[in-house]
ZAMARGU-4260 file (C-alpha; in steps of 0.2 Angstrom, whole numbers, plus 5000, padded with zeros to 4 digits):
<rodrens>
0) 5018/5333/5303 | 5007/5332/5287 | 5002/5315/5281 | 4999/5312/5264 | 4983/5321/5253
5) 4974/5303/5252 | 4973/5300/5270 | 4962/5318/5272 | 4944/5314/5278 | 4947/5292/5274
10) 4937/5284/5288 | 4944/5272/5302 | 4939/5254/5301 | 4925/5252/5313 | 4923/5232/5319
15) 4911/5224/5328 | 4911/5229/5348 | 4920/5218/5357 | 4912/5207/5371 | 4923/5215/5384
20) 4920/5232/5379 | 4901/5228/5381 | 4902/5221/5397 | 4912/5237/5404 | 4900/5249/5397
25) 4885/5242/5403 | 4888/5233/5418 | 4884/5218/5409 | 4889/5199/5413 | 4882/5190/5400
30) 4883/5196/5381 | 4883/5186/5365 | 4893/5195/5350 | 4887/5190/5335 | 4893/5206/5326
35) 4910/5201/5317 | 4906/5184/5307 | 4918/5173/5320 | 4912/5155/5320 | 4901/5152/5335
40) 4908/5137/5339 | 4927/5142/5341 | 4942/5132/5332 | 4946/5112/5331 | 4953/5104/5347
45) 4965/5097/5338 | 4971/5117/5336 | 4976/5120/5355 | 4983/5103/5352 | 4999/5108/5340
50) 4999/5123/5348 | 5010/5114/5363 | 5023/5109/5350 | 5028/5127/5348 | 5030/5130/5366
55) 5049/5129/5364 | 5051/5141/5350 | 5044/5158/5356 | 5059/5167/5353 | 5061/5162/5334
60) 5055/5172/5322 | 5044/5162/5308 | 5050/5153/5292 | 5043/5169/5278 | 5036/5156/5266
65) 5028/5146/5278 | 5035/5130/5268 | 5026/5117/5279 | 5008/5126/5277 | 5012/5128/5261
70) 5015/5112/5256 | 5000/5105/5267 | 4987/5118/5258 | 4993/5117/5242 | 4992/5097/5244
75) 4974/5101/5251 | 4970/5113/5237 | 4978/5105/5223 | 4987/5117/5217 | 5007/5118/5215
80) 5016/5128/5232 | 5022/5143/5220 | 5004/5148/5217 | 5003/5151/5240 | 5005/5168/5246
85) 4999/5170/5264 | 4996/5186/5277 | 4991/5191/5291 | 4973/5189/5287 | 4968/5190/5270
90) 4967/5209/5273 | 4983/5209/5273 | 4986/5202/5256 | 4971/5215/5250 | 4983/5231/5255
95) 4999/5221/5247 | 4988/5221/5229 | 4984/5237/5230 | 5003/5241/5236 | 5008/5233/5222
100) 4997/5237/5206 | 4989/5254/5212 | 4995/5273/5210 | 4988/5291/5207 | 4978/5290/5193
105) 4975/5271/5193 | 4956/5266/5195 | 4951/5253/5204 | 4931/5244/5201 | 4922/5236/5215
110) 4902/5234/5220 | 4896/5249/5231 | 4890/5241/5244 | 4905/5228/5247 | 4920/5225/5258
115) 4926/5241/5265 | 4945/5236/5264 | 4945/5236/5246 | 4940/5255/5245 | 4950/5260/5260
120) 4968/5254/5249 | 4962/5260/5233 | 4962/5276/5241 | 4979/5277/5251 | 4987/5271/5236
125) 4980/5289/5230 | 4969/5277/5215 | 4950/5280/5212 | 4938/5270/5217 | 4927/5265/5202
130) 4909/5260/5212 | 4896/5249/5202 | 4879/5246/5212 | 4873/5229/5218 | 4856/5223/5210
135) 4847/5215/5222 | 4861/5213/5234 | 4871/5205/5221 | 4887/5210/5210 | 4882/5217/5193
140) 4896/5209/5185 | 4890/5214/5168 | 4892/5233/5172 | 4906/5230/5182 | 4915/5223/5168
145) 4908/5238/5157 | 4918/5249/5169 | 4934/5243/5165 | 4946/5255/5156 | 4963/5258/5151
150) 4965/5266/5170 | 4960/5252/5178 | 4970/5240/5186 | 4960/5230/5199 | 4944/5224/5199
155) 4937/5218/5217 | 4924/5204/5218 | 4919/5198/5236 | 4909/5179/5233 | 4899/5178/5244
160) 4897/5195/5248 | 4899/5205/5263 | 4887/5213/5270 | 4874/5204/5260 | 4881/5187/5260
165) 4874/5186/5242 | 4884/5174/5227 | 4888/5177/5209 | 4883/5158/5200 | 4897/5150/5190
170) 4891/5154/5170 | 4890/5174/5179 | 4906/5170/5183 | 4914/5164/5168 | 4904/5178/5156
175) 4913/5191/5167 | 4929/5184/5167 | 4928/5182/5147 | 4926/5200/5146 | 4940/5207/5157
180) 4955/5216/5147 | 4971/5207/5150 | 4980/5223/5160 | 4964/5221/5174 | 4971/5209/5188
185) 4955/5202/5195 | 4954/5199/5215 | 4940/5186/5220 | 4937/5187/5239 | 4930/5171/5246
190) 4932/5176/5264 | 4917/5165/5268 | 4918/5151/5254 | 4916/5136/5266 | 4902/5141/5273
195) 4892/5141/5254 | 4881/5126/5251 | 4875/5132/5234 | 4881/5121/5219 | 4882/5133/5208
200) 4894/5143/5216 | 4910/5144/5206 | 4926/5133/5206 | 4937/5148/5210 | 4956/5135/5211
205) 4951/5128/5193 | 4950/5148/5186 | 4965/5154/5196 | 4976/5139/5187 | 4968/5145/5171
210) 4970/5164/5171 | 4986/5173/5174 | 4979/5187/5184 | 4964/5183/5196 | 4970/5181/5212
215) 4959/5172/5224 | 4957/5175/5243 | 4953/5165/5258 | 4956/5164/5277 | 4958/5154/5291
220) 4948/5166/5302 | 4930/5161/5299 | 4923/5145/5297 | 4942/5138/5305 | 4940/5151/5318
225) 4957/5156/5318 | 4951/5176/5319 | 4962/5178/5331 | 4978/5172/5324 | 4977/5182/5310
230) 4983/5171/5295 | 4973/5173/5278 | 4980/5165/5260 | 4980/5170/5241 | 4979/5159/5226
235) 4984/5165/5209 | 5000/5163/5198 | 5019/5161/5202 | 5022/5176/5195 | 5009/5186/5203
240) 5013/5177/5221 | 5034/5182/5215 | 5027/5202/5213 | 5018/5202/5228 | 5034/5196/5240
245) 5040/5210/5236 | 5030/5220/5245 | 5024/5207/5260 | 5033/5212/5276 | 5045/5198/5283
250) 5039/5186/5296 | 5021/5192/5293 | 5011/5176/5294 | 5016/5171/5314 | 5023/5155/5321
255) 5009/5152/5330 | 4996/5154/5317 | 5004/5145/5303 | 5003/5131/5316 | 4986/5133/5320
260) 4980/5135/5301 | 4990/5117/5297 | 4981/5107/5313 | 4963/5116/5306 | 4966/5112/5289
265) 4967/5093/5293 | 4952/5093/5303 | 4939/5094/5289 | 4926/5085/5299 | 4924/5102/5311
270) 4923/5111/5295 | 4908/5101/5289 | 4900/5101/5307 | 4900/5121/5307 | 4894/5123/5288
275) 4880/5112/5292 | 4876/5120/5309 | 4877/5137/5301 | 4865/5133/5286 | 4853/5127/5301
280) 4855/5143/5310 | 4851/5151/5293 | 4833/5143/5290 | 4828/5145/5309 | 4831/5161/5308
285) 4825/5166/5290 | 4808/5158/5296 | 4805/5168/5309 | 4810/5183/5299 | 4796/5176/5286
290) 4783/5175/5301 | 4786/5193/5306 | 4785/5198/5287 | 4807/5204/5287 | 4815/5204/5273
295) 4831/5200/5271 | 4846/5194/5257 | 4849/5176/5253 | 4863/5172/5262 | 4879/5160/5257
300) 4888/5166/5272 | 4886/5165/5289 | 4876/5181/5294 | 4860/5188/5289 | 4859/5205/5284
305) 4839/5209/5287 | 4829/5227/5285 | 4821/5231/5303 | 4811/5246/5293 | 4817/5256/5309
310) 4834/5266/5308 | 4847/5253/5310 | 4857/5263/5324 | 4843/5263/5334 | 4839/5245/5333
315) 4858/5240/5336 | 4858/5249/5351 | 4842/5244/5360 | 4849/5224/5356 | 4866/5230/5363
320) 4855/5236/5378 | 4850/5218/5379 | 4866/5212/5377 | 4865/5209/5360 | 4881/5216/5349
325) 4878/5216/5331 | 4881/5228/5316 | 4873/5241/5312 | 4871/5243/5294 | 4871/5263/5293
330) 4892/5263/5291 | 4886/5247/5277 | 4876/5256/5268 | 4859/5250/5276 | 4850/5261/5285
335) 4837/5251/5292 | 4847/5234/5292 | 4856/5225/5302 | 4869/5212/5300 | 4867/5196/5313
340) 4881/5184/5313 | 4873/5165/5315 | 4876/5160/5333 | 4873/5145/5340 | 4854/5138/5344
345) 4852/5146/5359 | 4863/5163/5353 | 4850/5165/5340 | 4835/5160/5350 | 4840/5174/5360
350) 4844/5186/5348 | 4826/5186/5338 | 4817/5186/5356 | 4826/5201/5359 | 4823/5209/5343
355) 4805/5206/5345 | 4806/5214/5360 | 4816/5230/5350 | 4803/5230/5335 | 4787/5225/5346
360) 4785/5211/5334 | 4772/5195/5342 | 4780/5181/5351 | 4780/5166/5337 | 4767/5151/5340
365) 4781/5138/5338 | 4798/5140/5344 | 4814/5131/5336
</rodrens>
């Protein structure tokens, strides 16, 4: 059977290796994943908590509006219930806008070195992809916006930006969005917004109630660490949310996980614990990275993407070796880079004595 033309030669998502594939492979007992940005420190008790209350329920399909999470987030947010859309992970709601708004011929701009989802859609939809490059591991927004012609239709903005973990500032923010043409629907992806501790990174709610088409996207699955449930969310008008239903698939955030994201969402003080945890994590290792004389993109998220000035592949699988699983940043774009998830204290304790190990780099004279 012949699939369609724009699915000849596209690649197949590649995520980090899970931990149980490790183990199998190489006989391993003990490994530390810090490969897929999951928060190190799991979910909020209170999680596992609700979870009992849907014991009884199993065999009933979800509400499809998710009325009670939607009422509890846009509370939370402060924004009215009509502007919620929700998916099954924010990916989800990326291929839904690119259902929705893409065809043959359309073009679609986004950074070259960015999420791969975005590009992935753009093509299945048969569109073109429209790639403008980072400067300095950053969007070029100014170019980006130059881009933008009568065929375009969506223009992809990941804040802060995967894999560099790099932000646009809020005057960038509002100078771009001044000059986008009113046909362009703008998507902001903030996949790892509550983990920036930048104040100058922008007020994304205050801009999506102000500008009929930017949708902005966020998700349960990191900082929350609800990876596993798979629930993501979009922000944007009623109208937009109203076009975009009519493509979602029924039922497609779960019981389980609307649950889970209500009982996280209430349990802000976890949410503050890990962001601080995580920007702690951040300076340990970005000193020792300084020591060795690494460098490495400033980081809003909660990975480091840092040049080994060896080929990346090689270095990711002497750390797997070790027991060590984290990206490589050849499929990123990075040849010599790797992208490191922040782990815990000991995780990433681990992580740089085995990466000195891997570069021969000198033991440091103070440990963290």
């Amino acid at each position: 059977m012949k699939t369609k033309p724009a699915l000849k030669g596209l690649p197949v998502y590649e995520p980090g290796k899970p931990l149980e594939e490790v183990k199998r492979e190489l006989g391993l007992n003990e490994v530390i994943k810090l490969a897929s940005n999951e928060n190190p420190y799991g979910c909020s008790q209170s999680v596992w908590e609700s979870l009992m209350e849907e014991r009884e329920l199993f065999n009933l399909y979800p509400e499809g509006e998710a009325p009670e999470l939607r009422e509890e987030l846009a509370g939370f947010l402060g924004v009215d219930p009509d502007r919620l859309l929700f998916g099954n992970g924010s990916d989800e709601i990326v291929q839904m806008i690119a259902r929705a708004y893409l065809e043959p011929g359309a073009e679609a701009v986004m950074a070259d070195k960015t999420f791969s989802r975005y590009k992935t859609q753009v093509l299945i939809e048969g569109s073109k992809p429209v790639e403008v490059p980072l400067v300095d591991g950053k969007h070029d927004l100014e170019a980006m916006a130059r881009a933008a012609t009568e065929r375009t239709r969506i223009i992809w903005v990941c804040n802060p930006n995967n894999p560099t973990g790099t932000i646009i500032s809020r005057q960038e923010w509002v100078n771009f969005l001044n000059r986008i043409p009113e046909h362009v629907l703008v998507v902001l992806d903030e996949a790892y917004k509550e983990y920036v501790t930048d104040p100058d990174y922008p007020d994304s709610v205050h801009w999506a109630k102000d500008h009929p088409r930017l949708i902005v996207l966020r998700t349960f699955s990191k900082i929350y660490g609800l990876a596993s449930f798979r629930i993501g969310y979009g922000i944007t008008s009623p109208e937009i949310v109203a076009e975009l239903n009519r493509v979602r698939e029924p039922f497609n955030a779960n019981r389980l996980a609307q649950r889970a994201a209500r009982a996280a969402l209430q349990d802000q003080d976890f949410v503050s614990h890990c962001r601080e945890q995580n920007r702690r994590g951040i300076e340990e290792i970005q000193t020792r990275l300084d020591q060795w004389g690494l460098s490495y993109y400033p980081t809003q998220g909660n990975f480091i993407l840092l040049d080994t000035r060896q080929p990346s592949d090689t270095v990711f699988h002497c750390l797997l070796k070790r027991g060590i699983i984290v990206r490589s940043g050849t499929p990123l774009g990075f040849p010599t880079h790797i992208r490191v998830t922040i782990g815990k204290p000991e995780q990433n304790k681990r992580f740089l004595d085995e990466l000195a190990k891997c570069l021969h780099l000198p033991r440091p004279e103070k440990e963290f």
